[in-house]
matplotlib code that plots the C-alpha trace (Angstrom):
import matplotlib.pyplot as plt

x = [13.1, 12.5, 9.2, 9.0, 7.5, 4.3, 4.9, 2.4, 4.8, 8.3, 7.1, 5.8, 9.0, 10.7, 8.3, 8.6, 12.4, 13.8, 14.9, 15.5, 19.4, 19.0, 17.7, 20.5, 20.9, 20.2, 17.7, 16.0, 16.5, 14.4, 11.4, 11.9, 11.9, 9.0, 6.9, 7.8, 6.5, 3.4, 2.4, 2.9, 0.8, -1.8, -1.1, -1.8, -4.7, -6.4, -7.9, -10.1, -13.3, -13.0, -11.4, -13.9, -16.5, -14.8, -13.6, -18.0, -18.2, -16.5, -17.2, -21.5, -19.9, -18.9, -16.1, -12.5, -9.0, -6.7, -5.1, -6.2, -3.1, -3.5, -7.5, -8.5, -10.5, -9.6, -11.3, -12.0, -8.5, -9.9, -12.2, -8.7, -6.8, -9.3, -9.4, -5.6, -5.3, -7.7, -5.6, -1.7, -3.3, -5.9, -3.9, -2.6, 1.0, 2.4, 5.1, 4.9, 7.1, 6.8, 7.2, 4.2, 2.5, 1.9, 1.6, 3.0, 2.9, -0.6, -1.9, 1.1, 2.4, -1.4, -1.8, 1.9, 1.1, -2.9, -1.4, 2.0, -0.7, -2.8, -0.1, 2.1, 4.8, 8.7, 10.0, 11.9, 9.1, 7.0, 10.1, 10.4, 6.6, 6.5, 9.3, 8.2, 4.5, 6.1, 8.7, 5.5, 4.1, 6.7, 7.2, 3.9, 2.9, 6.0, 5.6, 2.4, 4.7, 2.1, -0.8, -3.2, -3.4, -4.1, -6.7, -8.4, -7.2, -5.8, -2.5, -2.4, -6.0, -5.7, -1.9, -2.1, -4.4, -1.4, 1.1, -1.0, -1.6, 2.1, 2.8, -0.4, 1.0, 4.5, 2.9, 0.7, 3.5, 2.2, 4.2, 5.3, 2.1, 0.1, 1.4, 0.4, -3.1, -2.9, -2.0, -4.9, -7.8, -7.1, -7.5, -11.0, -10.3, -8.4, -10.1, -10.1, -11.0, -9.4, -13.2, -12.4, -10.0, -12.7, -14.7, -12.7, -14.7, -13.1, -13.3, -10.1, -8.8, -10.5, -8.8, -5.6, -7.6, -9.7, -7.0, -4.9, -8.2, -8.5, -5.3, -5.7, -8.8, -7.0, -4.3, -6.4, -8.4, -5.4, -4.2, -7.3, -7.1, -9.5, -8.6, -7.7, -6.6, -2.7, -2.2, -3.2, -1.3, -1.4, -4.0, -6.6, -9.0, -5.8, -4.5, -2.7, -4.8, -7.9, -6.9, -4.1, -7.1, -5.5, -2.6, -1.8, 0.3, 3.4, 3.1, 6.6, 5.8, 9.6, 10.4, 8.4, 10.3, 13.9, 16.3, 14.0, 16.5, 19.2, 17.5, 15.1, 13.0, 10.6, 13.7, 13.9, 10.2, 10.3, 8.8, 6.3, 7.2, 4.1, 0.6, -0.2, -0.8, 2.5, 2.2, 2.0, 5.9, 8.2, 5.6, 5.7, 9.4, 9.8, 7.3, 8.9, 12.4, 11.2, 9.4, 12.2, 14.9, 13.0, 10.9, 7.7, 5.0, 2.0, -0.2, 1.9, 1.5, -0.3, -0.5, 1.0, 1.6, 2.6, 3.4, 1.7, 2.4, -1.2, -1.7, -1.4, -4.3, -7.2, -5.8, -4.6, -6.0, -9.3, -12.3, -11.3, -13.8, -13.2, -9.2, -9.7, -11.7, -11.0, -14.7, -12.6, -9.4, -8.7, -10.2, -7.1, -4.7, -5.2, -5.4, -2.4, -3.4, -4.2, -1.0, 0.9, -1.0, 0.6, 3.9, 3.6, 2.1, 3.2, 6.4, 5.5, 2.6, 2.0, -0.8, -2.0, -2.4, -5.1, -7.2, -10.5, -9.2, -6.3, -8.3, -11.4, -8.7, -10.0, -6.2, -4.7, -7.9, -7.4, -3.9, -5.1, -7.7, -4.8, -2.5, -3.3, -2.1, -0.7, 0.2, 4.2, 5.6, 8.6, 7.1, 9.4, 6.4, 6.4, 10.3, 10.0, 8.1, 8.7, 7.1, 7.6, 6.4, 6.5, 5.5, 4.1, 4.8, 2.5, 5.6, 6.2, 9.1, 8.8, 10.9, 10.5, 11.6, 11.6, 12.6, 12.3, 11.3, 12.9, 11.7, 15.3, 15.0, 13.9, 13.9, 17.0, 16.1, 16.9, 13.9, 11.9, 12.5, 11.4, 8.5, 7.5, 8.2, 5.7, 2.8, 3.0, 2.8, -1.1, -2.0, 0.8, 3.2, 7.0, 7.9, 6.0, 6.7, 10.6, 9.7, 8.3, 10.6, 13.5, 11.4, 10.5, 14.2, 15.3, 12.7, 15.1, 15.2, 11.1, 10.3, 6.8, 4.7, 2.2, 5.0, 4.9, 1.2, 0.4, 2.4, 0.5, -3.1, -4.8, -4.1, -7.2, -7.5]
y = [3.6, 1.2, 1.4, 1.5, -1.7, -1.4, -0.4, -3.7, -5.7, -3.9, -4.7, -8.2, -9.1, -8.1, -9.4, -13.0, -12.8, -11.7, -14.1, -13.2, -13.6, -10.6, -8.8, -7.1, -7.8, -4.3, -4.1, -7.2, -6.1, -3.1, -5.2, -7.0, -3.9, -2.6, -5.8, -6.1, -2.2, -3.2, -6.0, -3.8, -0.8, -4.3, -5.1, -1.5, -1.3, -4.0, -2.7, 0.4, 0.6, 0.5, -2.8, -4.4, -3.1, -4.3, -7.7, -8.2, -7.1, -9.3, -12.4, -11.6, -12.5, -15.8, -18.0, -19.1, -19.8, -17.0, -15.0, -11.7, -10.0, -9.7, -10.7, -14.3, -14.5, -16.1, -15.5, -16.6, -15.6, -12.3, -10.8, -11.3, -9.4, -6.5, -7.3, -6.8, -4.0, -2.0, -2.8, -2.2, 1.4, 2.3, 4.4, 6.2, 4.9, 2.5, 3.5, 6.7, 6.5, 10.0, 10.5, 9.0, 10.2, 6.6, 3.1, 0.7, -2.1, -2.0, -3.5, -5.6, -7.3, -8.9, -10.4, -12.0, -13.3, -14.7, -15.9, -17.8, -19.2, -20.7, -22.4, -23.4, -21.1, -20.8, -17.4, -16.8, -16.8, -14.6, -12.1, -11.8, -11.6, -8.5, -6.7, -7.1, -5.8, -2.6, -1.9, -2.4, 0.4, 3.0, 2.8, 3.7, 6.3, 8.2, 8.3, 10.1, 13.0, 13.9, 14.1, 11.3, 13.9, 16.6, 14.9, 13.9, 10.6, 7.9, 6.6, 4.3, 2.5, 2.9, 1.9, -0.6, -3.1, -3.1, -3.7, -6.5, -8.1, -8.4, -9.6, -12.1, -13.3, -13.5, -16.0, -17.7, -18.2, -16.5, -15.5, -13.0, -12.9, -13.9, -10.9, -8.7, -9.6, -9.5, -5.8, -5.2, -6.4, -5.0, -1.4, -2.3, -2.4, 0.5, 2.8, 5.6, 8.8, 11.4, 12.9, 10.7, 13.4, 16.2, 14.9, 12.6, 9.4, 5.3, 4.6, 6.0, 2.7, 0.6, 1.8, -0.6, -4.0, -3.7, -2.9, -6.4, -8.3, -7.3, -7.2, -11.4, -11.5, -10.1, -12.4, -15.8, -14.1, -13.5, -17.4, -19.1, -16.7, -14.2, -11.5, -8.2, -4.7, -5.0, -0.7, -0.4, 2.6, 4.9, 3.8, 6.6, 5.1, 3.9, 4.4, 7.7, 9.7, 8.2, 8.9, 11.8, 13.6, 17.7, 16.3, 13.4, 15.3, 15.9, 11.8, 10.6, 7.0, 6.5, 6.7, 3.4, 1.2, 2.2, 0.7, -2.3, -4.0, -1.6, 1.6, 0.1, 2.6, 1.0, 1.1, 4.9, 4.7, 6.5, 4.9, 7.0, 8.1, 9.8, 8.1, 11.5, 12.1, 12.1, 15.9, 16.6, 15.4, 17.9, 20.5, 17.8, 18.0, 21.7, 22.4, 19.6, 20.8, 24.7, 23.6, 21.5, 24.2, 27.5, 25.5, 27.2, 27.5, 26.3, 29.0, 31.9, 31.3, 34.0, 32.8, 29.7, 30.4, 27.0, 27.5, 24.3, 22.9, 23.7, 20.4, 19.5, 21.9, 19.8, 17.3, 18.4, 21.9, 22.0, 21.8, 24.1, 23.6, 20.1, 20.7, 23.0, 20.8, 17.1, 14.8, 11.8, 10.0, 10.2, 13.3, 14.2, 12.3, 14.5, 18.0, 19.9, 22.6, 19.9, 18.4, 21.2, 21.8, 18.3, 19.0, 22.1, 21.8, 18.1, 17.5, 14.8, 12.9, 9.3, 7.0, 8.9, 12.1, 10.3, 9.1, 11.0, 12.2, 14.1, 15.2, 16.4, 18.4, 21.7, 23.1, 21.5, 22.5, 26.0, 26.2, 24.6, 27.8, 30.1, 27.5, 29.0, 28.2, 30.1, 29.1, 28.1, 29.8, 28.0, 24.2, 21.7, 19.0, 16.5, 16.1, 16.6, 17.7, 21.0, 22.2, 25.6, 27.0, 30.5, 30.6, 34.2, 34.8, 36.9, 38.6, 39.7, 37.1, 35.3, 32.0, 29.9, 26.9, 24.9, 21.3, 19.1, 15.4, 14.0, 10.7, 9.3, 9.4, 5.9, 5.7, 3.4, -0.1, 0.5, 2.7, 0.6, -2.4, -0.4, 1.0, -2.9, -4.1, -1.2, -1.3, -5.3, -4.7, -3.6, -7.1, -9.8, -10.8, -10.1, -12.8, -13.9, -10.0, -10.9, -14.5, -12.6, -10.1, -12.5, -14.7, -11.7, -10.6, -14.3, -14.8, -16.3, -19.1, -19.9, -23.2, -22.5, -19.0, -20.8, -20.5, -17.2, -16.7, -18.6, -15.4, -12.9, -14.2, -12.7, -15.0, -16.4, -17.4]
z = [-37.7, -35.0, -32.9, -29.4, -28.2, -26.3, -23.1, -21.5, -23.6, -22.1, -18.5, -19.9, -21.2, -18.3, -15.5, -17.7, -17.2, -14.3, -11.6, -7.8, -8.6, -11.0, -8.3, -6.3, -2.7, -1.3, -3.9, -2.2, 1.3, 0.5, -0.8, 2.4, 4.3, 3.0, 3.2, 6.7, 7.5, 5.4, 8.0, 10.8, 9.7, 9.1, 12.6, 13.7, 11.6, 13.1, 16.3, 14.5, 14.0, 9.9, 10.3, 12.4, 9.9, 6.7, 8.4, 8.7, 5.0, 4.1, 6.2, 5.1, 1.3, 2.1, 4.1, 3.1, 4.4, 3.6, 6.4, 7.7, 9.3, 13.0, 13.3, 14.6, 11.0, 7.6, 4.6, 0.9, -1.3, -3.2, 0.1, 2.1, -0.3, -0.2, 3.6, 4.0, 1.5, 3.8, 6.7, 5.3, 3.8, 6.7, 8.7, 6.0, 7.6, 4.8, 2.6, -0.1, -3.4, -3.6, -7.5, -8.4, -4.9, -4.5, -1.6, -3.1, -0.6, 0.0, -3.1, -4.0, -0.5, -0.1, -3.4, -3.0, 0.7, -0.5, -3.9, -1.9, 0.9, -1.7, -3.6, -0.6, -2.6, -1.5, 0.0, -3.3, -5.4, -3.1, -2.4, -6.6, -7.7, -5.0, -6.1, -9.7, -8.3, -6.6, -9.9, -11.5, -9.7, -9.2, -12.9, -13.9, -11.3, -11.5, -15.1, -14.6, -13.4, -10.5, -13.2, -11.2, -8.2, -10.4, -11.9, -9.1, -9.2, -5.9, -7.7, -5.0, -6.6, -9.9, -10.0, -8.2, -10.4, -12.8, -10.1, -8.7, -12.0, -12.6, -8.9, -9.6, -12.5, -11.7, -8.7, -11.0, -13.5, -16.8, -19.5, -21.8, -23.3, -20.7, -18.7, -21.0, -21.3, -17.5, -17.6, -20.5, -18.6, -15.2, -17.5, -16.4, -12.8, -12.5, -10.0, -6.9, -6.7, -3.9, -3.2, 0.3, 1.4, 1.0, 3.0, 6.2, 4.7, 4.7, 1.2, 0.0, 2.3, 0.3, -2.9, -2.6, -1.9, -4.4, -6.6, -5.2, -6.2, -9.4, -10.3, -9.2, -11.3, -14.2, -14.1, -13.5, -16.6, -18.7, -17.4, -19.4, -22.4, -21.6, -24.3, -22.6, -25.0, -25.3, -25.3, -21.8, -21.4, -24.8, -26.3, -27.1, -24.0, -22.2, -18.6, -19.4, -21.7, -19.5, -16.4, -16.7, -18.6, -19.5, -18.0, -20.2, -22.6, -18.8, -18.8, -19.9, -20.6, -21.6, -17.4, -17.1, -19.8, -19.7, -17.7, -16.4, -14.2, -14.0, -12.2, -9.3, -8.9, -6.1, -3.9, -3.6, -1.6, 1.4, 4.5, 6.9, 10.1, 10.8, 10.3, 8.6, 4.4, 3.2, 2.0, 5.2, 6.7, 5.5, 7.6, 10.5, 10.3, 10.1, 13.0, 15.5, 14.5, 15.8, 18.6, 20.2, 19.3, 20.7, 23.4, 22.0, 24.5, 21.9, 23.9, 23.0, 19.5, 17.7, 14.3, 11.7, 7.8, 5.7, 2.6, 0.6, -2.9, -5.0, -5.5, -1.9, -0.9, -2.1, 0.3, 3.7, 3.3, 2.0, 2.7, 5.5, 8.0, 8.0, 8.3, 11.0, 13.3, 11.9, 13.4, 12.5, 12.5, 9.0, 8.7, 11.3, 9.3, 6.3, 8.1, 8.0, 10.7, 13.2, 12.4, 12.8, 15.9, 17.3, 16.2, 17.8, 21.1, 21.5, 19.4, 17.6, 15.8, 16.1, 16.6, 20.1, 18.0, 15.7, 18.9, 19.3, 22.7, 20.8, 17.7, 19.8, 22.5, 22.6, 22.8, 20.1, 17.9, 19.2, 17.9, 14.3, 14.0, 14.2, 11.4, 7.2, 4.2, 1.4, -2.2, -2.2, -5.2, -5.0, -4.2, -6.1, -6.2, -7.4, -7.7, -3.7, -0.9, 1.1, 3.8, 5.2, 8.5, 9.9, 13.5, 14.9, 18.8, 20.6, 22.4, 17.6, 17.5, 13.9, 13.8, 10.7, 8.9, 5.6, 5.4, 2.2, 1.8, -1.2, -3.1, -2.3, 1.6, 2.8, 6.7, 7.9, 8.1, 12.2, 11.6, 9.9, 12.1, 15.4, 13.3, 12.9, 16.7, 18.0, 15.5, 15.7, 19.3, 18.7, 17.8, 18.2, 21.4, 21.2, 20.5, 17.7, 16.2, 16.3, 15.0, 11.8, 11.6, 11.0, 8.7, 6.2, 6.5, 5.7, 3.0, 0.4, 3.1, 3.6, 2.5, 2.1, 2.8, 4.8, 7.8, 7.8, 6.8, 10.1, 12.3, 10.6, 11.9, 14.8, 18.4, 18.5, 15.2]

ax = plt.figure().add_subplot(projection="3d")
ax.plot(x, y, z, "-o")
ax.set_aspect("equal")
plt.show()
């Protein structure tokens, strides 16, 4: 009988190989797509409060010349990785491959962008190392089967050390073996817990940039033979029996080696319309979608059942106190009666809605005391998200609503493009957003990264 190779090796041998004309074209246009929302969410990032306070971090540990996305600042290669992780995943607004509950872009586009300024790299060789980074990615945290967020665990940090040390190393030009090695040692960088939801705190946007760094330090280890362990994944202290804990034995570690290059799984990522958790959209979706079509007056509303997924509680539902009156932005961001409050009262949730002036609105926190939860019976997760709302009237009327999210819904690139043009807007003129929309969405064409590297810095840089 023949053994399954090691499942290191199978993305190894596959990251080693591929060249962007293996990649298929719409397959590439979605990498593009998805880099091009993570630099605006950077953009939109960059004017917060958490931004300014990481940005000083990281300048206290030293000086460089890597690019921070949209703040006049530049920065040694690994503290701007971390620096732009923090920024592509700080409003909780970057892209969701819903399977594995995870962000792909926000580890993987900012070790491609440091490694390709640093090595004056072509746009083809930037455009493939990402796409292998988020394959990378997808692969393993859908084959975790929504075990990491049982568990307690931030797919988006411990996933993303792999995916960054296959992007690294794809940009740094290991090989077969050298890849492997790669994946072994960033085992030991691997971390993220979701105790940052409990409690409204900033570390759970620090998750991804770490995860970018050391997936770089694990491939510039793995590049001068620094000896990693080469079962990463099922080995008895590996990723999945590690980190999947009781759940380990639901992880089907066939999903992340079969098919490599014919089944693109990264491409499937859905991209967020709402700066919300993403467990939170099909809810979003339902409660607009009532509002606007019975024109309910938020102040007549007696009372708000969702029905949530179990796992979702621990994240948009609990602690309830916090939920119920969010003290933060993020804390907003992750409450699903103050969201359904917005969509309610103010059809829609966007950046405004995560203001202190919205989350501190005595009205809208009003409404979110009178929004509960109960255990869905009939949830679907994680093959999909559903959200479903039942609305109380005080005149007795019930209206209600259910709407699905499922992980093969990515917005319209028309979508995704307009998403781009008003986040950029936070940090960047018009002009120079349109100059680097065509320039991700031409990539194959870029001479050298540093062209576009120089667009993504902030204007007084």
């Amino acid at each position: 009988m023949t053994q399954t190779p090691l499942l290191s090796r199978r993305l190894a041998s596959f990251a080693a190989r591929v060249r962007l004309a293996d990649i298929p074209d719409e397959v590439r246009t979605r990498g593009k797509l998805l880099m091009l929302d993570a630099i605006g969410n950077a953009f939109a990032s960059a004017r917060y409060p958490f931004a300014t306070a990481a940005l000083s971090a990281m300048q206290d540990l030293g000086s460089g010349d890597a690019t921070v996305i949209g703040m006049p600042a530049t920065l040694a290669l690994r503290d701007a990785v971390t620096m732009n992780g923090i920024l592509v995943h700080g409003l909780d607004y970057d892209d969701t491959y819903l399977p594995g509950s995870v962000h792909l872009t926000a580890s993987t586009v900012p070790v491609a962008l440091a490694l390709g300024e640093q090595a004056g790299a072509d746009g083809r060789t930037l455009l493939t190392a990402c796409i292998l980074g988020l394959e990378t990615g997808a692969r393993l945290s859908g084959a975790a089967r929504g075990g990491l967020v049982k568990a307690g665990f931030h797919a988006t940090g411990v996933v993303g050390a792999f995916a960054a040390s296959i992007a690294a190393g794809r940009m740094m030009a290991l090989d077969e073996a050298g890849l492997v090695m790669a994946q072994g040692i960033a085992l030991s960088c691997a971390s993220g817990t979701l105790q940052p939801m409990q409690e409204g705190a900033w570390t759970k946007r620090f998750h991804p940039g770490w995860s970018g760094a050391g997936g770089i330090t694990a491939a510039a280890l793995a590049r001068r033979g620094f000896v990693g362990p080469e079962h990463a994944y099922e080995g008895q202290f590996g990723f999945y029996p590690s980190f999947l804990a009781q759940h380990a034995s639901a992880a089907d570690l066939e999903f992340a080696g079969a098919q490599l290059g014919e089944r693109w799984e990264f491409a499937r990522t859905s991209v967020k319309l709402y700066p919300a958790c993403h467990q939170t959209h099909a809810f979003m979706n339902a409660a607009i979608a009532l509002a606007r079509e019975h024109r309910i007056d938020a102040s007549q509303v007696e009372s708000v059942t969702t029905l949530v997924a179990e796992p979702s509680i621990p994240l948009v539902c609990e602690p309830l106190a916090i939920k119920l009156a969010p003290t933060s932005s993020y804390a907003a961001q992750f409450s699903l009666p103050y969201g359904i409050a917005c969509s309610l009262a103010r059809g829609r949730f966007g950046l405004d809605e995560i203001e202190e002036a919205a989350y501190t609105d005595p009205s809208l926190l009003a409404l979110a005391q009178r929004v509960h939860y109960e255990i869905d019976p009939n949830p679907g997760f994680p093959k999909f998200r559903s959200g479903e709302v039942i609305v109380k009237l005080r005149s007795g009327q019930t209206l209600s609503r259910r709407e699905n999210i499922l992980p093969d819904e990515p917005a319209p690139a028309s979508a995704i493009s307009e998403k781009f043009l008003r986040n950029a807007a936070h940090a960047v003129s018009a002009a120079r957003a349109d100059s680097i929309m065509n320039m991700v969405m031409e990539l194959e064409r870029l001479e050298a990264v540093n062209a576009l590297t120089r667009l993504l810095r902030g204007d007084a840089a």
